[in-house]
Jmol script that loads the backbone (N, CA, C; Angstrom):
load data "model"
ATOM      1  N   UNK A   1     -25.382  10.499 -24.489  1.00  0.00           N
ATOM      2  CA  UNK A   1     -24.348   9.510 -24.293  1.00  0.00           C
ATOM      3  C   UNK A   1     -24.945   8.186 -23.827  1.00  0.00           C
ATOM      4  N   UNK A   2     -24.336   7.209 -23.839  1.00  0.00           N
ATOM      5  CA  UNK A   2     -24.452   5.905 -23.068  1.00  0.00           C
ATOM      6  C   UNK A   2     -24.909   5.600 -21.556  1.00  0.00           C
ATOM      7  N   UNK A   3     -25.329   4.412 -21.581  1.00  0.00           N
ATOM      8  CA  UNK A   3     -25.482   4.191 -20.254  1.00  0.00           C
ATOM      9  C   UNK A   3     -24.475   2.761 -19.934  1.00  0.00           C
ATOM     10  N   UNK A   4     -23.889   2.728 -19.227  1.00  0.00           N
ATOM     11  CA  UNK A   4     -22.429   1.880 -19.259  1.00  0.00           C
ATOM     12  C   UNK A   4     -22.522   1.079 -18.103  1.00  0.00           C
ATOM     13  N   UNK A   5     -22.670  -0.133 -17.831  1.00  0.00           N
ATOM     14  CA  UNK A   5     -23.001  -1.315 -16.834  1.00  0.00           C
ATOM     15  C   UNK A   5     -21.124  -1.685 -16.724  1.00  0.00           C
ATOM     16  N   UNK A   6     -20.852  -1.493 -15.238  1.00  0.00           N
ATOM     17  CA  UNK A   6     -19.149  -2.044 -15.250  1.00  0.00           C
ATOM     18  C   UNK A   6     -19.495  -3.029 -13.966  1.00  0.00           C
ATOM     19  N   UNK A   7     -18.736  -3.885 -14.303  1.00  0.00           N
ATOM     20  CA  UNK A   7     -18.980  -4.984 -12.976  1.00  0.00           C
ATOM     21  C   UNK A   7     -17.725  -5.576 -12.958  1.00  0.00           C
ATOM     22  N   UNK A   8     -17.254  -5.629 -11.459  1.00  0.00           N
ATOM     23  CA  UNK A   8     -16.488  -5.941 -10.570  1.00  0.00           C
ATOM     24  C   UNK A   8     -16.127  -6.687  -9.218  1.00  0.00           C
ATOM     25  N   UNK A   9     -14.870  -6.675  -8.451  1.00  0.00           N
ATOM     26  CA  UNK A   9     -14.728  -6.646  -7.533  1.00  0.00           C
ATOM     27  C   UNK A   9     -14.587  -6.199  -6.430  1.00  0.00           C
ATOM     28  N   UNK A  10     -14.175  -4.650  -6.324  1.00  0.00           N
ATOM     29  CA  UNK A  10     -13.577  -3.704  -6.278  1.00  0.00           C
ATOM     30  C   UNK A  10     -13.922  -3.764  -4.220  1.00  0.00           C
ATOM     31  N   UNK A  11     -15.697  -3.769  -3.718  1.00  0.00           N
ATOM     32  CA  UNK A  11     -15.336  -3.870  -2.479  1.00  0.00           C
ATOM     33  C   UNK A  11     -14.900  -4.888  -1.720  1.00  0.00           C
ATOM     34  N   UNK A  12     -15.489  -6.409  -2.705  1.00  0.00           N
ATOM     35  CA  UNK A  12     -14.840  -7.696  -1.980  1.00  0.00           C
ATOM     36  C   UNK A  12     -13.716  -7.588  -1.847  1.00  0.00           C
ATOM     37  N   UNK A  13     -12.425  -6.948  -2.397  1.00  0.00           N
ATOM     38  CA  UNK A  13     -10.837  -7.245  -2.669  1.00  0.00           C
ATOM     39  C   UNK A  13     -10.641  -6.054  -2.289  1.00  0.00           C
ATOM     40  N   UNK A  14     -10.317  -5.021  -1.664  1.00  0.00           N
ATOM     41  CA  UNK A  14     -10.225  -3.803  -1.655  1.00  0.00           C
ATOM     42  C   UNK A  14      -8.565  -3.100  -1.790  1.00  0.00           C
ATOM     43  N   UNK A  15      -7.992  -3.773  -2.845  1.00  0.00           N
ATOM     44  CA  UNK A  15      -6.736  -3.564  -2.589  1.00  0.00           C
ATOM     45  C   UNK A  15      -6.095  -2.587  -4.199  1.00  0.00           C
ATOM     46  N   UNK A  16      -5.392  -1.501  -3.565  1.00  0.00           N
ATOM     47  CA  UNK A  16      -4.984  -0.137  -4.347  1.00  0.00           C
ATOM     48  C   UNK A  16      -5.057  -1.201  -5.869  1.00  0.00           C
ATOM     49  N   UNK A  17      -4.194  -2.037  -6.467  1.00  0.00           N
ATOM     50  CA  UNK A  17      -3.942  -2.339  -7.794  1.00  0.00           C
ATOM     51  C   UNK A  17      -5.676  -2.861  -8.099  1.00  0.00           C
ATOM     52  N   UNK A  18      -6.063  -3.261  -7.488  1.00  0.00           N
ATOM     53  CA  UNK A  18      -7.823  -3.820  -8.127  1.00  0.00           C
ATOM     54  C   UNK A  18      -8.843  -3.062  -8.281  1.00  0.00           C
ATOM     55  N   UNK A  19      -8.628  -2.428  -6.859  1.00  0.00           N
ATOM     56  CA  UNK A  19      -9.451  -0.825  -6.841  1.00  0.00           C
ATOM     57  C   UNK A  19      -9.380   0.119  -8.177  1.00  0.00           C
ATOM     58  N   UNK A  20      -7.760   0.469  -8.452  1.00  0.00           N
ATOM     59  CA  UNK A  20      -7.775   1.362  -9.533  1.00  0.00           C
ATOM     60  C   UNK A  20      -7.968   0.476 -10.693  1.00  0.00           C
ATOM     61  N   UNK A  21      -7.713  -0.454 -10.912  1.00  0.00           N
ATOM     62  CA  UNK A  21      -7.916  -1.079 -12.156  1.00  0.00           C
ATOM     63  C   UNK A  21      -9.784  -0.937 -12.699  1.00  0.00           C
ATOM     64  N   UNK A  22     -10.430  -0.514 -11.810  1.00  0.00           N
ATOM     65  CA  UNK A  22     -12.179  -0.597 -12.189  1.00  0.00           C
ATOM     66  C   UNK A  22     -12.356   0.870 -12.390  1.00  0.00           C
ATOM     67  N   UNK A  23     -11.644   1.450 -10.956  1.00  0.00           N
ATOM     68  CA  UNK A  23     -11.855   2.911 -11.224  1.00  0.00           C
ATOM     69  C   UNK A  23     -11.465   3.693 -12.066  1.00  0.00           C
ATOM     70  N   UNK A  24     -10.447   3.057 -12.628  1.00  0.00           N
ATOM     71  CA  UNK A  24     -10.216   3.969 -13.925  1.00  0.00           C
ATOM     72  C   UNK A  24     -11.035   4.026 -14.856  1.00  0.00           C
ATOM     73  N   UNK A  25     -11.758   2.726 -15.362  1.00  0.00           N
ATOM     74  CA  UNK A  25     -12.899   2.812 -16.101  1.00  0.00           C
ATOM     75  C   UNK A  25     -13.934   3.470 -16.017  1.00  0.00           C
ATOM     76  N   UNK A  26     -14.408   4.121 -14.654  1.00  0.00           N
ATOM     77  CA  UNK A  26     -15.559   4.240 -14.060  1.00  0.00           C
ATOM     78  C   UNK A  26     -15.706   6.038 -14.220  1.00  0.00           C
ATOM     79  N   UNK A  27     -13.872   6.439 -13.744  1.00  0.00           N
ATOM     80  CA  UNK A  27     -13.275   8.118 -13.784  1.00  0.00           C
ATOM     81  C   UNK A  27     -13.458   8.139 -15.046  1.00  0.00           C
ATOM     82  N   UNK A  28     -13.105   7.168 -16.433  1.00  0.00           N
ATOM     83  CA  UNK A  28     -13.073   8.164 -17.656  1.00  0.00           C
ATOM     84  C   UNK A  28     -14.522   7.833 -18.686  1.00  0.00           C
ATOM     85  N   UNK A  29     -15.273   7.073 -18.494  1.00  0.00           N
ATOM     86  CA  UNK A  29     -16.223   6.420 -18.798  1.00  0.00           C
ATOM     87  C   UNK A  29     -17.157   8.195 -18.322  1.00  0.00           C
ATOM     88  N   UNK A  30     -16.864   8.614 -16.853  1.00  0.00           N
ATOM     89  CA  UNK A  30     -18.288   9.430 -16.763  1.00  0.00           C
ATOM     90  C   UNK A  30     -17.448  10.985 -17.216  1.00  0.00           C
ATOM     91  N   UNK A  31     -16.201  11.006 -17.511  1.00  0.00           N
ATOM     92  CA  UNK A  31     -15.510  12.124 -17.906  1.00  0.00           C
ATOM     93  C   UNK A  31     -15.776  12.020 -19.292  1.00  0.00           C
ATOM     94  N   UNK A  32     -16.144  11.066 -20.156  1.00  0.00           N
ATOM     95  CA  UNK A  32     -16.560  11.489 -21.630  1.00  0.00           C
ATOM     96  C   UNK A  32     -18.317  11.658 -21.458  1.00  0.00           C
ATOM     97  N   UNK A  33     -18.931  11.398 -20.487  1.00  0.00           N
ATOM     98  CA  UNK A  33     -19.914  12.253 -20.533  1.00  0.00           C
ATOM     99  C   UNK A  33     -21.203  11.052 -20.285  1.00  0.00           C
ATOM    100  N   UNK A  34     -20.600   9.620 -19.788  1.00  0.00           N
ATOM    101  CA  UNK A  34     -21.593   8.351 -19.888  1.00  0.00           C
ATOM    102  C   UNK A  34     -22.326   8.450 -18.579  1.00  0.00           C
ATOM    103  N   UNK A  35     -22.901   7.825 -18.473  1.00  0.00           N
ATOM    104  CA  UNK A  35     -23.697   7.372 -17.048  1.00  0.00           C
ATOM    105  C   UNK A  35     -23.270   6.248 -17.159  1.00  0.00           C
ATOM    106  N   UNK A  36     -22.957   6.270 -15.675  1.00  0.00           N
ATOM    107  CA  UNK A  36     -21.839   4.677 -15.385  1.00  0.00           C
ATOM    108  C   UNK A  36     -22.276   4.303 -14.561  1.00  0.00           C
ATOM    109  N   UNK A  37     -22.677   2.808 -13.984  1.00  0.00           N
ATOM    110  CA  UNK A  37     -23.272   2.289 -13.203  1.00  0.00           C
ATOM    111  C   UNK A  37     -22.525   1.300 -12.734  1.00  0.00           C
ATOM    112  N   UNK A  38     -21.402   0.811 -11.432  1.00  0.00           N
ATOM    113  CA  UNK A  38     -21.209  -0.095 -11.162  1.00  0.00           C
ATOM    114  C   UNK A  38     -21.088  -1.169 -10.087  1.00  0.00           C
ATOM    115  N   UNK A  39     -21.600  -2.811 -10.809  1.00  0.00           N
ATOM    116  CA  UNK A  39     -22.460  -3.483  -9.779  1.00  0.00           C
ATOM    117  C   UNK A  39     -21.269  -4.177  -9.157  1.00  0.00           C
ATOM    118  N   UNK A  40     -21.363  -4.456  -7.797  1.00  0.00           N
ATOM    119  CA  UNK A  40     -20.052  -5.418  -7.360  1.00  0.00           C
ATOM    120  C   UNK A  40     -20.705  -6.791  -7.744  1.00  0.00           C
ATOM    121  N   UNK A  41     -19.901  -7.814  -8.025  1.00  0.00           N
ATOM    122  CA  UNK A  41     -20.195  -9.368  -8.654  1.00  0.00           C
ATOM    123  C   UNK A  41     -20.271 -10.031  -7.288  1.00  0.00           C
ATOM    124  N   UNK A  42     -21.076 -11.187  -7.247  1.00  0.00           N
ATOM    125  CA  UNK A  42     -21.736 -11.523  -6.311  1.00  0.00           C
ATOM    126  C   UNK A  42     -20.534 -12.441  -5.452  1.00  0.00           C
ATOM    127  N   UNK A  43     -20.728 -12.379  -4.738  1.00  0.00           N
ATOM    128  CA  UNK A  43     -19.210 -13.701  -4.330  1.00  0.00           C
ATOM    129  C   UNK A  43     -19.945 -14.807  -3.310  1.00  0.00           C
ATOM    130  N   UNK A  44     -19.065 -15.235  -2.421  1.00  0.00           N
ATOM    131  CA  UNK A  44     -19.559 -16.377  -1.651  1.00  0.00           C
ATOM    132  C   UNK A  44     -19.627 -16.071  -0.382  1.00  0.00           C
ATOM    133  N   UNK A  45     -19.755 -16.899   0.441  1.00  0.00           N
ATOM    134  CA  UNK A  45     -19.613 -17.146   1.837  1.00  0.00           C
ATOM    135  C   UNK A  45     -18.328 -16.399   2.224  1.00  0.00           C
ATOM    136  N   UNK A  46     -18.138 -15.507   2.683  1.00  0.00           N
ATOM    137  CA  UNK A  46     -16.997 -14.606   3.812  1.00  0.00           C
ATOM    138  C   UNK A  46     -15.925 -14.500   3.087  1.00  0.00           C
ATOM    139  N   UNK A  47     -16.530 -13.466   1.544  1.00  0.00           N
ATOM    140  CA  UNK A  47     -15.620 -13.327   0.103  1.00  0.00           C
ATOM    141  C   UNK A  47     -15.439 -11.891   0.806  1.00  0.00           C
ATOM    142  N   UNK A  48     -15.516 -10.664   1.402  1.00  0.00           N
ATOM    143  CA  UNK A  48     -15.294  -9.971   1.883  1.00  0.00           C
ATOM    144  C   UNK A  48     -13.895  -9.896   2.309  1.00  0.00           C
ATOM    145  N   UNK A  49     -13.182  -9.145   1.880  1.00  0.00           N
ATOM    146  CA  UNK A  49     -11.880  -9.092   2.304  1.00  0.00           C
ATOM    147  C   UNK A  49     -11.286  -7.945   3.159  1.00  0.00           C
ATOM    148  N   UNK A  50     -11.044  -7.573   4.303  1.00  0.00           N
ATOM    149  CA  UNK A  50     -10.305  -6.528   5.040  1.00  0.00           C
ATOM    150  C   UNK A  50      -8.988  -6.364   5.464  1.00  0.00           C
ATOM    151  N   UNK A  51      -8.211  -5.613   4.652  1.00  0.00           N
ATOM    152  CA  UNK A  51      -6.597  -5.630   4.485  1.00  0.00           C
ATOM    153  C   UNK A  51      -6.145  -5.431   6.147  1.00  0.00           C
ATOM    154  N   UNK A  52      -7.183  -4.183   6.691  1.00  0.00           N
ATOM    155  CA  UNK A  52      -6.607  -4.171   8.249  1.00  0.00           C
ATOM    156  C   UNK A  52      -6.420  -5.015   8.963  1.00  0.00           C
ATOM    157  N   UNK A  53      -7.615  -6.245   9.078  1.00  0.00           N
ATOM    158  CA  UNK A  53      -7.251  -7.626   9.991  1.00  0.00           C
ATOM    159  C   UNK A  53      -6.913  -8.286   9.163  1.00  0.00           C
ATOM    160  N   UNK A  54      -6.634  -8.372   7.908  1.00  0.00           N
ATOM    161  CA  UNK A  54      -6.250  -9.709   6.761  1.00  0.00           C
ATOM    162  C   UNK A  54      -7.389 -10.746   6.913  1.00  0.00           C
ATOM    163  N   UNK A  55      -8.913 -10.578   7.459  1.00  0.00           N
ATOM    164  CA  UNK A  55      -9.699 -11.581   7.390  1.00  0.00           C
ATOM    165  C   UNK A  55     -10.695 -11.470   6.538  1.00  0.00           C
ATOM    166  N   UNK A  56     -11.460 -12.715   6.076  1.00  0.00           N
ATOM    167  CA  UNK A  56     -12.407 -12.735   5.424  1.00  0.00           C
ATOM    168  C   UNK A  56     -13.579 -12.705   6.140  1.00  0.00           C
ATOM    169  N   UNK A  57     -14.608 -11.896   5.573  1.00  0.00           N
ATOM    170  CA  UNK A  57     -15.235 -12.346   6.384  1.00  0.00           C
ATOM    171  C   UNK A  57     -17.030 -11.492   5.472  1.00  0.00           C
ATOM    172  N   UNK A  58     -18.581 -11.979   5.734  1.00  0.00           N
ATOM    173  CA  UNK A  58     -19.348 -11.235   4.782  1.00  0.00           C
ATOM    174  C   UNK A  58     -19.493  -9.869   5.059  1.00  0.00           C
ATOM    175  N   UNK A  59     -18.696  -9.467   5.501  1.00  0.00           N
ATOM    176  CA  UNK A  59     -18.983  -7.375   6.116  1.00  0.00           C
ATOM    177  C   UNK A  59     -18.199  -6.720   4.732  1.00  0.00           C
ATOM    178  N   UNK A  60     -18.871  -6.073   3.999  1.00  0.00           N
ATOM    179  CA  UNK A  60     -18.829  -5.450   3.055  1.00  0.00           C
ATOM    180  C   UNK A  60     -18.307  -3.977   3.731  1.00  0.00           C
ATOM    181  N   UNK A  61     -18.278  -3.297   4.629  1.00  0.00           N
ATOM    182  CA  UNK A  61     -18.254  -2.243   4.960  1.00  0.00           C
ATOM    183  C   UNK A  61     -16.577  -1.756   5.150  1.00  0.00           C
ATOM    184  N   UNK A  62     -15.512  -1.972   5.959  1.00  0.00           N
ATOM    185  CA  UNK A  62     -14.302  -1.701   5.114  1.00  0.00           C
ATOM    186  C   UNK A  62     -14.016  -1.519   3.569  1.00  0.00           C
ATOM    187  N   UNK A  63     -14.404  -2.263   2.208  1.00  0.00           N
ATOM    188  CA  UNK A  63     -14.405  -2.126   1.205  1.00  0.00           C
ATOM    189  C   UNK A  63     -15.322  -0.944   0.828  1.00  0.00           C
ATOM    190  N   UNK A  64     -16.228  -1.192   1.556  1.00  0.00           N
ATOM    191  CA  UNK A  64     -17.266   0.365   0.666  1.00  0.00           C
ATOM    192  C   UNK A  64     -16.320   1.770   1.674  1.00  0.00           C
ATOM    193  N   UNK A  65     -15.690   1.437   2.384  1.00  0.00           N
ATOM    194  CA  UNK A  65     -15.255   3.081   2.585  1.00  0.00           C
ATOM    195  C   UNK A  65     -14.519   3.258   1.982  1.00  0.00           C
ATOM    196  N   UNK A  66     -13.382   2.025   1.196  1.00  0.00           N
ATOM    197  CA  UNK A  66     -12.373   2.410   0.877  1.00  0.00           C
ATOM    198  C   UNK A  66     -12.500   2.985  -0.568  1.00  0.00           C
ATOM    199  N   UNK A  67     -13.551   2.065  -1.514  1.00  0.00           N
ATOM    200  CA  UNK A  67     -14.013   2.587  -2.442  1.00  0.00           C
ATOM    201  C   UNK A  67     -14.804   3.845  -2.600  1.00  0.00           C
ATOM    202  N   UNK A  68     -15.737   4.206  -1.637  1.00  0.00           N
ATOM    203  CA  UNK A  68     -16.026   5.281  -1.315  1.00  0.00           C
ATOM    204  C   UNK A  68     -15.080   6.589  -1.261  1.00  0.00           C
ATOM    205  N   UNK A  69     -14.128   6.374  -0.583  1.00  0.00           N
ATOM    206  CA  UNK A  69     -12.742   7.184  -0.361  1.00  0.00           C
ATOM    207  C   UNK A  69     -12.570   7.475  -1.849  1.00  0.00           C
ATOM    208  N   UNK A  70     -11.940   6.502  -2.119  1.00  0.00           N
ATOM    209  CA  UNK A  70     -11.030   6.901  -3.694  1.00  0.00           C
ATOM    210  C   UNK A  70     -12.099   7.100  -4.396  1.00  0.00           C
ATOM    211  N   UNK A  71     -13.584   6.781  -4.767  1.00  0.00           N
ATOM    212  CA  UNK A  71     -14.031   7.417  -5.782  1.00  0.00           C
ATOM    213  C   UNK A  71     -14.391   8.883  -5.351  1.00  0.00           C
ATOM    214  N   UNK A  72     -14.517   9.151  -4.193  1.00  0.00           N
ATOM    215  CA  UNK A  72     -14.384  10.883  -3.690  1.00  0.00           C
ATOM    216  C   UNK A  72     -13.347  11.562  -3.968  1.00  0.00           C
ATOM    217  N   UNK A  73     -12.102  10.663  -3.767  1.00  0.00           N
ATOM    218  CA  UNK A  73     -11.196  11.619  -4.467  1.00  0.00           C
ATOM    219  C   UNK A  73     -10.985  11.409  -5.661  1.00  0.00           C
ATOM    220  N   UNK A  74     -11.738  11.379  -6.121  1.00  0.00           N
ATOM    221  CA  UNK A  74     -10.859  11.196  -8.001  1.00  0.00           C
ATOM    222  C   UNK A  74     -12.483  12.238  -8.803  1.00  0.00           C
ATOM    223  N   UNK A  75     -13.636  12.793  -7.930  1.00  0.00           N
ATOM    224  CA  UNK A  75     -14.226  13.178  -8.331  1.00  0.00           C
ATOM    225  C   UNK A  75     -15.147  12.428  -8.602  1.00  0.00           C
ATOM    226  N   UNK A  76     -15.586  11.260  -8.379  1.00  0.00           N
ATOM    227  CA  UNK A  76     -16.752  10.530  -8.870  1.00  0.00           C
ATOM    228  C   UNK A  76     -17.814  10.559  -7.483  1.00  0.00           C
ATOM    229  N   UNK A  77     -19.361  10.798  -7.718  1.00  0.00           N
ATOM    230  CA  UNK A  77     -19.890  10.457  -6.872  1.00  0.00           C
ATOM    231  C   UNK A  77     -20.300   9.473  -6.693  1.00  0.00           C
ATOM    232  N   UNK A  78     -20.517   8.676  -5.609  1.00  0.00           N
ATOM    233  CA  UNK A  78     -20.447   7.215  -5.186  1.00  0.00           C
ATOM    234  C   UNK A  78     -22.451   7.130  -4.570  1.00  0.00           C
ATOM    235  N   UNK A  79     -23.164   6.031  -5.503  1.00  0.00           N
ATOM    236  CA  UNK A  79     -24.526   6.232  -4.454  1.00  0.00           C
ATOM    237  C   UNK A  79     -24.575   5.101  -4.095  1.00  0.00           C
ATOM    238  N   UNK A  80     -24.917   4.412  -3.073  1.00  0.00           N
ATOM    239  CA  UNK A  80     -25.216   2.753  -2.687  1.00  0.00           C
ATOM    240  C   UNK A  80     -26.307   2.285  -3.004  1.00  0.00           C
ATOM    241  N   UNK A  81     -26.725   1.189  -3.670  1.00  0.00           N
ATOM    242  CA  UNK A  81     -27.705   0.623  -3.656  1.00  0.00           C
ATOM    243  C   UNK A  81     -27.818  -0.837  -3.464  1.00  0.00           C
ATOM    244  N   UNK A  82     -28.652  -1.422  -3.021  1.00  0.00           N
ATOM    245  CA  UNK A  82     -28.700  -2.723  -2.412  1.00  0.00           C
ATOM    246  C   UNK A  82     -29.632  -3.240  -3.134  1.00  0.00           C
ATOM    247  N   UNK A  83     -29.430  -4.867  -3.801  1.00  0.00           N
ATOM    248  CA  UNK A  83     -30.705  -5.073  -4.308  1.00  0.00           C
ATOM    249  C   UNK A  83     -31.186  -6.202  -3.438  1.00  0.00           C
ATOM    250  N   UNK A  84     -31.041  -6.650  -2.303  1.00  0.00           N
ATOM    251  CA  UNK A  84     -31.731  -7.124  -1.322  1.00  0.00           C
ATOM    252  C   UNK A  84     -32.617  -5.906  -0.609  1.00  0.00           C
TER     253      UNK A  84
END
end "model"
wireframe off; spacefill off
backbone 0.3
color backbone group
């Protein structure tokens, strides 16, 4: 099968309609059998978004649990990689 590059927003914005809108690609992309790889798109200065305080701010870490979360439950395994 393929090797499938998806790029997004998904931890900067971490919100249910944006989230699933990538993850769906990501759930059926490795359910037909691809290797799916996907990079978050680079953003700016305190593009980080956290629905709990409503602030911006550069902490990536609310978004990676949340994405983390839902791609655990939907069956996908989630690996981190940093290219800094």
């Amino acid at each position: 099968m393929a090797r499938i590059l998806l790029t997004g927003y998904m931890v900067r914005l971490p919100f249910a309609g944006n989230v699933l809108a990538y993850a769906q690609y990501i759930c059926g992309f490795e359910r037909l059998g691809h290797e799916v790889m996907y990079l978050e798109t680079s953003g700016w200065a305190n593009s980080c978004y956290d629905p709990a305080t409503q602030v911006y701010s550069d902490d990536p870490a609310p978004g990676l649990i949340a994405v983390n979360k839902l791609l655990k439950s939907i069956g996908v395994a989630a690996h981190e990689k940093s290219l800094s």
